[in-house]
N, C-alpha and C positions, 0 to 999 in steps of 0.2 A: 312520571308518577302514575298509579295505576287512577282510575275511574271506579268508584265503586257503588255498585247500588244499595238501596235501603230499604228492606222493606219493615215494615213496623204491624203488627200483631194486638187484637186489644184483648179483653178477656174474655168474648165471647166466642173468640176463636179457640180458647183454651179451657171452659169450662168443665170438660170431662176428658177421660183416658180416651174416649171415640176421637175428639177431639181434636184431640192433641196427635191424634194415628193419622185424622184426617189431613190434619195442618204439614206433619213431617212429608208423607209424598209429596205436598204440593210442593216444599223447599226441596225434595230428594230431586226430583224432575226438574228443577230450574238449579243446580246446586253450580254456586262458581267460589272460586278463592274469594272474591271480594266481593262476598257478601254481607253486610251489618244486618243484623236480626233484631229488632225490638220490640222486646213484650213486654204488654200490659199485666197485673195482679189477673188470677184466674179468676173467672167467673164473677160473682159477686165480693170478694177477700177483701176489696179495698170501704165496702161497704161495712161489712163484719168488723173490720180492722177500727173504722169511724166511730164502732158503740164500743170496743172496746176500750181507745180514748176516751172515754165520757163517762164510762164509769172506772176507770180506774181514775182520774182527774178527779172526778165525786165521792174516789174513795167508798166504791163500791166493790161488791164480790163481781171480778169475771173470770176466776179459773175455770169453771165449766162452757162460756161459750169460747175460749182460748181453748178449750179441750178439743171441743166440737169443729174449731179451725182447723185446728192439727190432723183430726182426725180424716176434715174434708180433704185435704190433700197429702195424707197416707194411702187413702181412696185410690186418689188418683194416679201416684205413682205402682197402687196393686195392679193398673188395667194394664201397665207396661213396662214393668219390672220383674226380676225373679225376687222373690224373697231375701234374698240373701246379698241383694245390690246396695250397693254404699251408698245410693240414694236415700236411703231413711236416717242412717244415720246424719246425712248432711241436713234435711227435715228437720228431727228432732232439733239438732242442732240449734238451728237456725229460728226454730219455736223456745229452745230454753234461755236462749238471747232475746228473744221479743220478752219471754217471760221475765225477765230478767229489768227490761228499761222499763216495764210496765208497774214494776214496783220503784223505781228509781225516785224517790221525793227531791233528787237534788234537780231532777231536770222538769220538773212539774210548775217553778216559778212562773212560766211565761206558756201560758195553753196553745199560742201557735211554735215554739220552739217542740214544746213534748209534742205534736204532734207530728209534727217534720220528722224527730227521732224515732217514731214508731211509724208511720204510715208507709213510709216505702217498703218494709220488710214482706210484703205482697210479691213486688216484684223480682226481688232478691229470691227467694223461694223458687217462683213460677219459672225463672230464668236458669235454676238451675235443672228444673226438674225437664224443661225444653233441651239444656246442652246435654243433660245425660241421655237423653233418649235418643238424640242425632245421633249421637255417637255409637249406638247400642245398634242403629240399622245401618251404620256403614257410614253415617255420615259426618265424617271427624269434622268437629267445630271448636272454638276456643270459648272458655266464658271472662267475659270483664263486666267492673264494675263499674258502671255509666259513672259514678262520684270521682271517677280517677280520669272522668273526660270531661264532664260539663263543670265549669265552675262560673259561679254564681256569687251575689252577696249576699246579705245574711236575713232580707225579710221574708217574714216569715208565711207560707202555704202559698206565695205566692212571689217567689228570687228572681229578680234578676240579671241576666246570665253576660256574665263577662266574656262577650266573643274572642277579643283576642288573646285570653288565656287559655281559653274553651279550644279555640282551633291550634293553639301551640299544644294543649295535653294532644290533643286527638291523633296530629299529626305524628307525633312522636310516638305513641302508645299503641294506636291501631292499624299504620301502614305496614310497618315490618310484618307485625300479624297476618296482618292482608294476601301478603306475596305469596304466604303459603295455607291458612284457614279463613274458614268465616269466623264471625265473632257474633255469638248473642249475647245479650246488653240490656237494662231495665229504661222503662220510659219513664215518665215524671220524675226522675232522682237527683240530681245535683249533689255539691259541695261549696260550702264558703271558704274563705281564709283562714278561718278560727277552724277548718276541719270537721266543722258541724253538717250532718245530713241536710239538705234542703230540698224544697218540692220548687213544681212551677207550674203547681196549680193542678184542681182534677180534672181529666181528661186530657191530663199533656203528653202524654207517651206521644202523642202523634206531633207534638211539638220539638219533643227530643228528636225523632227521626228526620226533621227538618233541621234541627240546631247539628246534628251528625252530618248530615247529606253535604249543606253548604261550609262547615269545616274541613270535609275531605273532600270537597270539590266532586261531589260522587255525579253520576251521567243524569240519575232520576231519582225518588223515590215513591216508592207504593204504600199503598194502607189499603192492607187487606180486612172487608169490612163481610157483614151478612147480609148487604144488599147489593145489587148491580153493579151499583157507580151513584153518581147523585142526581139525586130528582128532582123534579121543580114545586113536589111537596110529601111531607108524610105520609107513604103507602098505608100504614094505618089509618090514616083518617081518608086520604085520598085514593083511591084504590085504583083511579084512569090516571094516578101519578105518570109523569114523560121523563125518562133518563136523558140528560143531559151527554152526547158524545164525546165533546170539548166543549170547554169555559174555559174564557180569558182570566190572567190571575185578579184583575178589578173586580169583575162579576163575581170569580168566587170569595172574592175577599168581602164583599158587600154581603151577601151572603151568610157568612161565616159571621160576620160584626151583629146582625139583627137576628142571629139568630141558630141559625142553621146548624144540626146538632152533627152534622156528619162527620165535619171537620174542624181539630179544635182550631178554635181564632189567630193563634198566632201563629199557626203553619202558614200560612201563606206570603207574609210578608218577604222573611228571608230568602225562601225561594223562587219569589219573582224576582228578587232584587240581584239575584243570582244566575237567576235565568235558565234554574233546574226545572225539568218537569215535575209535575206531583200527579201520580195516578191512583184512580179509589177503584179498588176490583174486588167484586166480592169472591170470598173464601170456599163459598157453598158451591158455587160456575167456574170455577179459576180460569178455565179455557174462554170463557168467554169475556168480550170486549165491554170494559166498563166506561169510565168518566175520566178524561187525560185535563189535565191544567196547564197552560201554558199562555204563552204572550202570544196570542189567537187576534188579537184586535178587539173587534164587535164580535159579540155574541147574537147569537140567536134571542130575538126579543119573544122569550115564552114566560108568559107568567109564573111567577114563583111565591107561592105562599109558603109563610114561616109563623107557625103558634109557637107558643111560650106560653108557660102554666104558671100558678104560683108565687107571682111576680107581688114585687110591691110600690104602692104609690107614695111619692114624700113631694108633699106641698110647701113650697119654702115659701114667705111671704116677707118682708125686707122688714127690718126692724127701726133703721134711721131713713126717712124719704131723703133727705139729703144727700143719701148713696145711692141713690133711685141712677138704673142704667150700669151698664156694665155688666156688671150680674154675675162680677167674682167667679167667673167658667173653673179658674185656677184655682179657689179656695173648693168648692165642690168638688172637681174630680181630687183636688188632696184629701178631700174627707173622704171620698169614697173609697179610695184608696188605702188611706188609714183601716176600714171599715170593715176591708176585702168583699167589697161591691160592683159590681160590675152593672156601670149606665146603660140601659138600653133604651133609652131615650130622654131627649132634654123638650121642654117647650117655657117658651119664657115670655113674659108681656112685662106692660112697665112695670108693676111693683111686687110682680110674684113669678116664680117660677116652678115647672110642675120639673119632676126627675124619674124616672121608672127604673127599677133597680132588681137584679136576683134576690132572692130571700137568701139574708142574713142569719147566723146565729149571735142575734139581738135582741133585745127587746124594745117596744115600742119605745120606751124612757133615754133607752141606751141611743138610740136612732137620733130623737131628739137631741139630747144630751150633745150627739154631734155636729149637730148644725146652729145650734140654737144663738152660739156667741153676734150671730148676723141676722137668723133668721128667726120668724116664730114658725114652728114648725107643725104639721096633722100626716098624719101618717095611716094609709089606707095597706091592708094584708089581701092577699088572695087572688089575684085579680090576673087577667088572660089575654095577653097582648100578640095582636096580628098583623103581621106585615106583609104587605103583599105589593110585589117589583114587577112592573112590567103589568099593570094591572087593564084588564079590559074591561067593561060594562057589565059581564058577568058576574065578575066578582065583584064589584062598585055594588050591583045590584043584589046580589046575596048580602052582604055584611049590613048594608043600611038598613034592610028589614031585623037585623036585632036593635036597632035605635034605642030602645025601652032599656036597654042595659049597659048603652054606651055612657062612659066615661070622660075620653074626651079622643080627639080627630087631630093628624097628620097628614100632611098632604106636599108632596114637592112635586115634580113635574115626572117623575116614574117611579114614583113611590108612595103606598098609604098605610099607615099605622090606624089604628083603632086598637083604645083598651076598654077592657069590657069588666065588670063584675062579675064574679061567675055565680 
Protein backbone atom coordinates (compact mmCIF):
# COMPACT_ATOMS: atom_id res chain seq x y z
CA UNK A 1 0.00 0.00 0.00
CA UNK A 2 1.41 3.20 -0.97
CA UNK A 3 2.80 5.86 1.97
CA UNK A 4 1.29 9.07 1.49
CA UNK A 5 2.08 12.49 2.68
CA UNK A 6 -0.12 15.34 4.15
CA UNK A 7 0.31 18.41 3.88
CA UNK A 8 -2.50 20.81 5.30
CA UNK A 9 -2.76 24.67 4.37
CA UNK A 10 -4.61 27.21 6.71
CA UNK A 11 -6.14 30.48 5.42
CA UNK A 12 -3.50 32.67 5.63
CA UNK A 13 -1.88 30.80 3.16
CA UNK A 14 -4.75 31.32 0.82
CA UNK A 15 -5.90 34.77 1.70
CA UNK A 16 -5.43 36.35 -1.76
CA UNK A 17 -5.15 35.29 -5.69
CA UNK A 18 -1.10 36.21 -4.98
CA UNK A 19 -1.49 33.67 -2.54
CA UNK A 20 -2.92 31.07 -3.67
CA UNK A 21 -0.12 31.68 -7.13
CA UNK A 22 2.35 31.54 -4.27
CA UNK A 23 0.95 28.29 -2.57
CA UNK A 24 0.44 26.20 -6.15
CA UNK A 25 4.43 26.27 -7.18
CA UNK A 26 5.29 25.46 -3.87
CA UNK A 27 2.85 21.99 -4.38
CA UNK A 28 3.91 22.26 -8.40
CA UNK A 29 7.60 21.62 -7.17
CA UNK A 30 6.95 18.89 -4.54
CA UNK A 31 3.94 17.31 -6.80
CA UNK A 32 3.61 13.44 -6.21
CA UNK A 33 0.43 10.91 -6.83
CA UNK A 34 0.11 10.73 -3.12
CA UNK A 35 -0.36 13.55 -2.04
CA UNK A 36 -3.52 14.82 0.54
CA UNK A 37 -3.85 18.65 0.40
CA UNK A 38 -5.79 20.36 3.27
CA UNK A 39 -7.15 23.57 3.37
CA UNK A 40 -8.36 25.70 5.74
CA UNK A 41 -11.65 28.75 4.86
CA UNK A 42 -9.53 31.47 3.09
CA UNK A 43 -8.36 34.20 4.77
CA UNK A 44 -10.58 35.45 7.32
CA UNK A 45 -14.24 33.49 5.84
CA UNK A 46 -14.64 31.43 8.77
CA UNK A 47 -14.73 34.68 10.86
CA UNK A 48 -17.27 36.38 8.46
CA UNK A 49 -19.11 32.93 8.25
CA UNK A 50 -19.38 33.23 12.68
CA UNK A 51 -21.39 36.92 12.37
CA UNK A 52 -23.22 35.49 9.74
CA UNK A 53 -24.53 32.73 12.18
CA UNK A 54 -25.49 35.22 14.70
CA UNK A 55 -27.41 37.12 12.96
CA UNK A 56 -29.39 35.12 10.86
CA UNK A 57 -29.99 32.89 14.44
CA UNK A 58 -31.05 36.74 15.79
CA UNK A 59 -33.10 36.91 12.90
CA UNK A 60 -31.27 39.68 11.56
CA UNK A 61 -30.63 41.12 7.87
CA UNK A 62 -27.34 39.59 6.51
CA UNK A 63 -27.75 39.52 2.88
CA UNK A 64 -25.36 42.31 2.28
CA UNK A 65 -22.46 40.95 4.32
CA UNK A 66 -23.19 37.25 2.60
CA UNK A 67 -22.95 39.67 -0.57
CA UNK A 68 -19.69 40.90 0.52
CA UNK A 69 -18.51 37.16 1.22
CA UNK A 70 -19.39 36.14 -2.16
CA UNK A 71 -17.92 38.87 -3.62
CA UNK A 72 -14.46 38.33 -1.43
CA UNK A 73 -13.98 35.19 -3.18
CA UNK A 74 -15.26 36.17 -6.76
CA UNK A 75 -12.11 38.39 -6.17
CA UNK A 76 -10.23 35.77 -5.73
CA UNK A 77 -10.96 33.51 -8.18
CA UNK A 78 -10.55 36.99 -10.96
CA UNK A 79 -6.48 36.93 -9.87
CA UNK A 80 -6.69 33.26 -11.56
CA UNK A 81 -9.30 32.57 -13.59
CA UNK A 82 -10.51 33.59 -17.12
CA UNK A 83 -13.73 34.82 -17.06
CA UNK A 84 -15.47 32.57 -18.51
CA UNK A 85 -14.24 29.44 -15.99
CA UNK A 86 -16.89 27.20 -14.37
CA UNK A 87 -15.22 28.25 -11.22
CA UNK A 88 -17.86 31.04 -10.57
CA UNK A 89 -20.40 29.28 -11.39
CA UNK A 90 -19.37 26.48 -8.81
CA UNK A 91 -19.00 29.79 -6.22
CA UNK A 92 -22.31 31.05 -6.77
CA UNK A 93 -23.29 27.81 -6.35
CA UNK A 94 -22.20 27.01 -3.41
CA UNK A 95 -23.00 30.88 -1.93
CA UNK A 96 -27.02 30.11 -3.03
CA UNK A 97 -26.70 26.97 -0.78
CA UNK A 98 -25.17 28.85 2.17
CA UNK A 99 -27.91 31.30 1.31
CA UNK A 100 -30.28 28.92 1.25
CA UNK A 101 -29.39 27.02 5.15
CA UNK A 102 -29.06 30.54 6.34
CA UNK A 103 -32.71 30.86 6.02
CA UNK A 104 -33.58 27.32 6.88
CA UNK A 105 -35.81 27.95 10.52
CA UNK A 106 -36.12 24.07 10.51
CA UNK A 107 -32.29 23.73 11.52
CA UNK A 108 -32.12 26.82 13.86
CA UNK A 109 -33.66 24.65 16.94
CA UNK A 110 -30.17 23.79 18.40
CA UNK A 111 -27.50 27.05 17.66
CA UNK A 112 -24.53 24.50 17.87
CA UNK A 113 -26.18 22.06 15.18
CA UNK A 114 -27.15 25.51 12.78
CA UNK A 115 -23.86 26.24 13.09
CA UNK A 116 -21.94 23.01 12.15
CA UNK A 117 -24.48 23.23 9.00
CA UNK A 118 -23.33 26.51 7.90
CA UNK A 119 -19.62 26.98 9.06
CA UNK A 120 -17.73 24.63 7.02
CA UNK A 121 -19.12 26.08 3.71
CA UNK A 122 -15.60 28.18 3.97
CA UNK A 123 -13.90 25.33 3.37
CA UNK A 124 -16.00 23.71 0.66
CA UNK A 125 -15.57 26.93 -1.34
CA UNK A 126 -11.62 27.43 -0.73
CA UNK A 127 -11.06 23.77 -1.71
CA UNK A 128 -12.65 23.98 -4.66
CA UNK A 129 -11.43 27.10 -5.83
CA UNK A 130 -7.40 25.41 -4.77
CA UNK A 131 -8.44 22.11 -7.18
CA UNK A 132 -9.49 24.37 -9.95
CA UNK A 133 -6.52 26.23 -10.10
CA UNK A 134 -3.97 23.01 -9.92
CA UNK A 135 -5.41 21.76 -12.39
CA UNK A 136 -5.52 25.05 -14.61
CA UNK A 137 -1.21 24.99 -14.21
CA UNK A 138 -0.82 21.53 -15.13
CA UNK A 139 -1.41 20.09 -11.97
CA UNK A 140 -4.18 17.40 -12.30
CA UNK A 141 -5.63 16.84 -8.71
CA UNK A 142 -8.85 15.24 -7.62
CA UNK A 143 -11.36 17.04 -5.14
CA UNK A 144 -13.19 15.14 -1.99
CA UNK A 145 -15.22 15.84 0.50
CA UNK A 146 -13.40 15.46 3.91
CA UNK A 147 -17.58 14.32 5.29
CA UNK A 148 -17.23 11.24 2.93
CA UNK A 149 -13.79 10.51 5.18
CA UNK A 150 -13.94 11.60 8.75
CA UNK A 151 -16.87 10.42 10.55
CA UNK A 152 -17.59 11.49 13.77
CA UNK A 153 -20.71 11.59 16.35
CA UNK A 154 -23.01 14.15 16.48
CA UNK A 155 -21.88 16.92 19.20
CA UNK A 156 -21.90 19.62 18.29
CA UNK A 157 -18.67 22.51 17.23
CA UNK A 158 -16.79 20.15 18.80
CA UNK A 159 -17.43 15.75 17.41
CA UNK A 160 -15.91 13.37 18.06
CA UNK A 161 -14.29 11.20 15.48
CA UNK A 162 -14.92 7.55 15.15
CA UNK A 163 -11.49 6.28 14.12
CA UNK A 164 -12.31 3.06 12.86
CA UNK A 165 -15.03 4.28 10.58
CA UNK A 166 -12.85 7.21 9.83
CA UNK A 167 -9.81 4.90 8.57
CA UNK A 168 -12.41 2.33 6.86
CA UNK A 169 -14.03 5.52 4.63
CA UNK A 170 -10.53 6.80 4.11
CA UNK A 171 -8.92 3.61 2.96
CA UNK A 172 -11.52 2.88 0.69
CA UNK A 173 -12.11 6.36 -0.87
CA UNK A 174 -8.79 7.85 -1.00
CA UNK A 175 -6.16 5.08 -1.81
CA UNK A 176 -7.44 4.05 -5.26
CA UNK A 177 -7.42 7.89 -5.87
CA UNK A 178 -3.97 8.00 -4.59
CA UNK A 179 -2.31 5.52 -7.15
CA UNK A 180 -3.11 7.84 -9.77
CA UNK A 181 -3.93 11.89 -8.34
CA UNK A 182 -3.46 13.95 -5.35
CA UNK A 183 -6.53 14.76 -3.61
CA UNK A 184 -7.51 18.16 -1.90
CA UNK A 185 -9.87 17.94 1.08
CA UNK A 186 -11.42 20.69 3.70
CA UNK A 187 -9.95 20.68 7.41
CA UNK A 188 -12.31 20.91 10.36
CA UNK A 189 -15.49 19.06 8.46
CA UNK A 190 -16.76 15.72 9.51
CA UNK A 191 -20.03 13.78 9.41
CA UNK A 192 -22.24 11.95 11.82
CA UNK A 193 -24.46 8.93 11.41
CA UNK A 194 -27.61 10.91 10.92
CA UNK A 195 -25.46 12.46 7.87
CA UNK A 196 -25.36 15.81 9.50
CA UNK A 197 -22.28 18.23 8.86
CA UNK A 198 -19.94 18.32 11.96
CA UNK A 199 -16.91 20.41 12.99
CA UNK A 200 -14.03 19.36 15.48
CA UNK A 201 -13.60 22.51 16.65
CA UNK A 202 -11.89 26.00 15.26
CA UNK A 203 -8.64 25.71 14.15
CA UNK A 204 -8.73 21.89 13.36
CA UNK A 205 -7.97 21.71 9.84
CA UNK A 206 -4.55 20.75 11.23
CA UNK A 207 -6.32 18.08 13.23
CA UNK A 208 -7.99 16.66 10.04
CA UNK A 209 -4.40 16.43 8.45
CA UNK A 210 -3.48 14.34 11.47
CA UNK A 211 -6.82 12.18 11.71
CA UNK A 212 -5.94 11.71 7.44
CA UNK A 213 -2.04 11.00 7.89
CA UNK A 214 -2.60 8.14 10.74
CA UNK A 215 -5.62 6.62 8.72
CA UNK A 216 -3.58 6.03 5.60
CA UNK A 217 -0.75 5.23 7.35
CA UNK A 218 0.94 8.27 5.39
CA UNK A 219 5.19 8.59 5.94
CA UNK A 220 4.70 12.42 7.60
CA UNK A 221 2.69 15.22 7.57
CA UNK A 222 3.39 19.03 7.25
CA UNK A 223 1.60 22.35 8.17
CA UNK A 224 2.53 24.81 6.20
CA UNK A 225 2.44 27.97 8.42
CA UNK A 226 3.89 31.94 8.08
CA UNK A 227 6.37 31.34 10.39
CA UNK A 228 9.82 29.29 10.36
CA UNK A 229 8.71 26.24 12.43
CA UNK A 230 7.99 26.79 16.14
CA UNK A 231 9.46 29.06 18.64
CA UNK A 232 9.95 28.97 22.15
CA UNK A 233 7.56 32.17 22.06
CA UNK A 234 5.46 34.87 20.04
CA UNK A 235 7.87 36.65 17.50
CA UNK A 236 5.41 39.39 18.12
CA UNK A 237 5.87 40.01 21.41
CA UNK A 238 9.22 38.20 21.55
CA UNK A 239 11.32 39.42 18.74
CA UNK A 240 14.97 37.23 20.07
CA UNK A 241 12.21 34.29 19.78
CA UNK A 242 14.53 30.57 19.18
CA UNK A 243 13.06 28.24 16.51
CA UNK A 244 12.99 25.03 17.81
CA UNK A 245 14.88 22.36 15.06
CA UNK A 246 13.09 19.16 16.57
CA UNK A 247 10.66 18.61 19.55
CA UNK A 248 9.87 15.46 21.07
CA UNK A 249 6.03 14.59 20.58
CA UNK A 250 5.64 15.20 24.92
CA UNK A 251 7.24 18.69 24.56
CA UNK A 252 5.15 19.47 21.78
CA UNK A 253 2.17 18.21 23.15
CA UNK A 254 2.84 20.24 26.49
CA UNK A 255 3.00 22.94 24.49
CA UNK A 256 0.16 22.66 22.46
CA UNK A 257 -2.21 21.88 25.84
CA UNK A 258 -1.07 25.46 27.82
CA UNK A 259 -1.36 27.02 24.98
CA UNK A 260 0.62 27.38 22.10
CA UNK A 261 -1.33 28.64 19.18
CA UNK A 262 0.86 27.00 16.31
CA UNK A 263 -0.52 23.76 16.52
CA UNK A 264 -3.90 22.76 17.03
CA UNK A 265 -3.95 20.45 20.44
CA UNK A 266 -5.17 17.42 19.15
CA UNK A 267 -2.62 17.04 16.43
CA UNK A 268 -0.36 15.64 18.22
CA UNK A 269 -1.53 12.82 20.10
CA UNK A 270 -2.59 10.44 17.06
CA UNK A 271 0.72 11.03 15.56
CA UNK A 272 2.99 10.09 18.25
CA UNK A 273 0.99 7.35 18.97
CA UNK A 274 1.61 6.34 15.34
CA UNK A 275 4.85 7.25 15.07
CA UNK A 276 4.34 9.80 12.08
CA UNK A 277 6.31 12.64 11.91
CA UNK A 278 4.70 16.13 11.93
CA UNK A 279 6.64 18.99 10.31
CA UNK A 280 5.65 23.16 10.66
CA UNK A 281 7.54 24.85 7.71
CA UNK A 282 6.63 27.96 6.85
CA UNK A 283 4.95 28.88 3.33
CA UNK A 284 6.78 32.30 2.84
CA UNK A 285 10.81 30.11 2.98
CA UNK A 286 9.48 26.74 1.83
CA UNK A 287 13.16 25.80 1.10
CA UNK A 288 14.13 26.47 4.11
CA UNK A 289 14.48 24.00 7.30
CA UNK A 290 11.58 24.52 9.79
CA UNK A 291 10.52 22.50 13.24
CA UNK A 292 10.28 18.24 12.66
CA UNK A 293 8.15 16.52 15.60
CA UNK A 294 9.06 13.26 16.42
CA UNK A 295 9.86 10.62 19.15
CA UNK A 296 13.35 12.69 19.77
CA UNK A 297 13.62 11.74 23.50
CA UNK A 298 14.72 14.92 25.49
CA UNK A 299 14.36 18.01 24.13
CA UNK A 300 16.40 20.87 24.38
CA UNK A 301 15.56 22.51 27.77
CA UNK A 302 14.96 26.16 26.27
CA UNK A 303 12.52 28.20 27.85
CA UNK A 304 9.26 28.49 26.36
CA UNK A 305 6.73 31.13 26.97
CA UNK A 306 3.11 30.84 26.19
CA UNK A 307 0.45 34.04 26.70
CA UNK A 308 -3.10 33.73 26.42
CA UNK A 309 -5.39 36.76 26.26
CA UNK A 310 -9.04 36.99 27.26
CA UNK A 311 -9.28 34.18 29.43
CA UNK A 312 -11.75 33.72 32.11
CA UNK A 313 -11.63 33.08 35.89
CA UNK A 314 -14.47 30.64 37.73
CA UNK A 315 -14.13 30.29 41.38
CA UNK A 316 -15.99 27.22 42.50
CA UNK A 317 -16.34 27.02 46.20
CA UNK A 318 -18.17 23.62 47.52
CA UNK A 319 -21.45 24.03 48.70
CA UNK A 320 -22.00 20.88 51.21
CA UNK A 321 -18.49 20.56 53.41
CA UNK A 322 -19.37 17.23 53.86
CA UNK A 323 -18.22 16.66 50.17
CA UNK A 324 -15.14 18.65 51.08
CA UNK A 325 -12.08 16.49 48.88
CA UNK A 326 -12.21 14.98 45.79
CA UNK A 327 -13.27 17.91 43.98
CA UNK A 328 -15.58 16.07 41.41
CA UNK A 329 -12.41 16.49 38.48
CA UNK A 330 -15.28 14.53 36.50
CA UNK A 331 -18.24 16.48 37.15
CA UNK A 332 -16.16 19.77 35.98
CA UNK A 333 -14.49 18.76 33.02
CA UNK A 334 -18.41 17.37 31.98
CA UNK A 335 -19.52 20.76 32.50
CA UNK A 336 -17.05 22.12 30.71
CA UNK A 337 -17.51 20.16 28.10
CA UNK A 338 -21.05 20.66 28.05
CA UNK A 339 -20.04 24.42 27.89
CA UNK A 340 -17.57 23.96 24.97
CA UNK A 341 -14.77 25.30 27.35
CA UNK A 342 -11.54 24.45 27.13
CA UNK A 343 -9.52 24.20 30.96
CA UNK A 344 -6.38 25.83 30.89
CA UNK A 345 -5.73 25.37 34.30
CA UNK A 346 -7.14 23.80 37.50
CA UNK A 347 -5.92 24.81 41.26
CA UNK A 348 -7.71 23.43 44.03
CA UNK A 349 -7.29 23.66 48.05
CA UNK A 350 -9.71 21.99 50.55
CA UNK A 351 -12.92 23.80 49.99
CA UNK A 352 -12.53 25.66 46.67
CA UNK A 353 -11.33 25.42 43.58
CA UNK A 354 -10.08 27.93 41.12
CA UNK A 355 -10.53 26.68 36.95
CA UNK A 356 -9.24 29.04 34.01
CA UNK A 357 -11.15 28.55 30.90
CA UNK A 358 -11.26 30.23 27.07
CA UNK A 359 -14.01 32.77 26.70
CA UNK A 360 -17.24 31.26 26.26
CA UNK A 361 -20.44 32.47 24.36
CA UNK A 362 -22.08 32.82 27.94
CA UNK A 363 -22.94 34.77 30.09
CA UNK A 364 -21.93 35.28 33.52
CA UNK A 365 -25.62 33.75 34.85
CA UNK A 366 -25.29 30.93 32.20
CA UNK A 367 -21.65 30.10 33.59
CA UNK A 368 -22.95 29.87 36.88
CA UNK A 369 -26.16 28.37 36.16
CA UNK A 370 -23.57 25.56 35.20
CA UNK A 371 -21.84 24.72 38.06
CA UNK A 372 -23.96 25.88 40.68
CA UNK A 373 -25.82 22.39 41.48
CA UNK A 374 -22.18 21.76 43.84
CA UNK A 375 -20.74 24.75 43.78
CA UNK A 376 -21.30 28.62 44.76
CA UNK A 377 -19.88 30.01 41.92
CA UNK A 378 -17.80 34.09 41.01
CA UNK A 379 -16.83 34.31 37.89
CA UNK A 380 -13.83 36.88 36.79
CA UNK A 381 -13.73 38.13 32.45
CA UNK A 382 -10.70 39.39 30.98
CA UNK A 383 -7.89 38.14 32.30
CA UNK A 384 -4.02 37.09 30.79
CA UNK A 385 -2.50 33.85 31.61
CA UNK A 386 1.31 33.00 31.17
CA UNK A 387 3.06 29.98 31.16
CA UNK A 388 6.27 29.62 31.03
CA UNK A 389 8.32 25.74 30.63
CA UNK A 390 11.66 25.34 31.24
CA UNK A 391 11.84 28.61 33.15
CA UNK A 392 15.10 30.32 34.21
CA UNK A 393 15.66 33.24 36.71
CA UNK A 394 15.11 35.64 33.99
CA UNK A 395 11.94 35.05 33.51
CA UNK A 396 11.03 33.99 37.42
CA UNK A 397 12.42 37.70 37.59
CA UNK A 398 10.58 39.51 34.93
CA UNK A 399 6.96 38.22 35.73
CA UNK A 400 7.24 38.83 39.66
CA UNK A 401 7.87 42.50 39.10
CA UNK A 402 4.00 42.70 37.82
CA UNK A 403 3.07 41.23 41.38
CA UNK A 404 0.53 44.31 41.76
CA UNK A 405 -1.75 42.52 39.02
CA UNK A 406 -1.20 38.99 39.92
CA UNK A 407 -4.06 36.86 40.38
CA UNK A 408 -2.92 33.83 41.40
CA UNK A 409 0.63 31.40 40.99
CA UNK A 410 1.44 27.87 39.65
CA UNK A 411 4.42 26.26 40.00
CA UNK A 412 5.66 22.41 39.43
CA UNK A 413 9.18 21.56 39.00
CA UNK A 414 9.43 23.06 35.08
CA UNK A 415 6.68 24.78 34.84
CA UNK A 416 5.09 28.36 36.01
CA UNK A 417 1.60 29.76 35.41
CA UNK A 418 0.71 33.31 36.52
CA UNK A 419 -2.77 34.92 35.74
CA UNK A 420 -2.83 38.35 35.58
CA UNK A 421 -5.74 41.11 35.33
CA UNK A 422 -5.22 42.88 32.44
Amino acid sequence: MIQPLVYKFGGASIKDAKAIQRIAQLLKSRWVNNLVIVVSAAGKTTDRLEELISLSFENKEFSRPLLELMEYHLDLCKGLFEEDHSIYARVENHFAQLHRALENTAIKDNQGFFYDQIIGYGELISTRIIQEYLCLIGCSCLWQDARELISTDSHTKMAKVDWALTMQHCRKALIPKLETFPVVTQGFIGKDLQGNTTTLGREGSDFTAAILGVSLGASSVTIWKDVAGILNGDPDLFPDAVKFEYLDFEEAAEMTYYGASVIHPKTIKPLSKHGISLYVQSFLDPDKPGTVIGSFGQAPRIPITIIKNNLILIELRIRDLSMLGGFHFDYIYDVADDIHAEIQLTQAAAAHLNIVINTVSLTDEQIVKAFRDIFHVKVNRGLKLITVKNPTTVELDHYRRMEADLILEQRSLDLVQWLFKV
